[in-house]
Steps between C-alpha positions, in 0.01 A plus 500: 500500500649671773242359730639140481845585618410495920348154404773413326762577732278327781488168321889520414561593900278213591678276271826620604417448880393163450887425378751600721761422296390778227443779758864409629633471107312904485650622820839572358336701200306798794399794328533394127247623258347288296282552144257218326346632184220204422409704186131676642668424865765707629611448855800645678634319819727569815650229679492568916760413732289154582561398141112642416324715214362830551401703194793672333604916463417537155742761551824307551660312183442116558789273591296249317238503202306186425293479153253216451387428161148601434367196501596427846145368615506251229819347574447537886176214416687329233839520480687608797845257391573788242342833693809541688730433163242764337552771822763812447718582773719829514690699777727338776555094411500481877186600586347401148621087612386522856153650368490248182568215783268595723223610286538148266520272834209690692206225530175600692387248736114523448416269672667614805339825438174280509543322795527800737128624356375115456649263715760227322229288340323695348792690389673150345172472318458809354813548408452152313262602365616812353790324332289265330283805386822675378636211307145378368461927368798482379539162289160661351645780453815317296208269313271805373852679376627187341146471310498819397829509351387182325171665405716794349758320256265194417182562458444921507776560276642829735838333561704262246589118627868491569523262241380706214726790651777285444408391169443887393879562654663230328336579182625880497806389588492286143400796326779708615710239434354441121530922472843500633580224218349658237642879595820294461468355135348826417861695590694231293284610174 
C-alpha cells in the first residue's frame, strides 16, 4: 500500500491549496510528524513550512497518530456524521485539533477541478450529473441492504425479528425470576 501514499499526499496538498485558510491554520504546526494507520493503510506525514504534506521520517516518533476504524470506506460513502466521532486521535491536542479541523472541513471543489480541463458548462453538467449518479448508487445501495436485512429475519430465518428477540428476553427474564422465587421457598424448607 505504500504506493498510494504520493497520491495521497497530492490530493490532500491539492485540497489544502484550494483553502487558504487550512494551509495558514498548518503553518504554525512546520515540521510536525504525523501517523494515520487506516488498518491495511499506513501513512506517515510532515507538515512544510507552507502549511503542506510531504511523506513523514518513519524514523522520528509522531507528534500526532490518527487511527481510522476499519471500516473507514464504508462510512466515508455512508456515514460520514459519525466517521469523525469514530476517528482516534493521540499525541499533541494542538496539532491533533488543527489537523481534526482541517482534515473534517476540507471539501474538494470538483467541479472547479473540471472546469480548468472542460470549460464551466460542461463542468456544471457533469458534475450534476455525477451527484445524481452518487445519490441514485447510493439510495440503491441503502434499498438492496434494507431488503436484505428484511430477507434475513423474515423470510430466510438467518437473523431473529426484533420482536421475537424481545419476546425471548422478556421471557428469560420470567424464568429467572420464577427460579429466583422458587430457590427462595426452597431455603425456607
Amino acid at each position: 500500500m505504500e504506493l498510494l501514499n504520493p497520491i495521497a499526499i497530492r490530493v490532500l496538498n491539492h485540497l489544502i491549496r484550494a483553502e487558504s485558510w487550512a494551509q495558514a491554520r498548518l503553518v504554525g504546526h512546520s515540521g510536525a510528524q504525523v501517523a494515520i494507520d487506516a488498518g491495511h493503510f499506513a501513512l506517515r506525514l510532515s507538515i512544510d513550512e507552507h502549511g503542506l504534506f510531504h511523506e513523514g521520517d518513519r524514523a522520528l516518533q509522531p507528534n500526532v497518530s490518527i487511527t481510522l476504524p476499519p471500516d473507514v470506506s464504508v462510512r466515508l460513502l455512508f456515514d460520514r456524521e459519525n466517521l469523525v466521532s469514530s476517528v482516534k486521535l493521540g499525541g499533541s491536542a494542538d496539532i491533533a485539533e488543527s489537523l481534526a479541523f482541517v482534515l473534517r472541513n476540507l471539501r474538494w471543489d470538483a467541479e472547479a477541478d473540471l472546469a480548468r480541463i472542460v470549460g464551466d458548462i460542461p463542468a456544471r453538467r457533469i458534475a450534476l450529473l455525477g451527484k445524481d449518479i452518487a445519490l441514485g448508487i447510493q439510495k440503491s445501495i441503502g434499498r438492496a441492504a434494507e431488503n436484505l436485512s428484511e430477507y434475513a429475519s423474515q423470510e430466510s430465518g438467518v437473523v431473529m425479528p426484533n420482536r421475537e428477540v424481545s419476546e425471548f428476553g422478556k421471557a428469560v427474564n420470567t424464568l429467572r425470576d420464577d427460579v429466583a422465587r422458587l430457590e427462595k421457598r426452597i431455603s425456607r424448607l
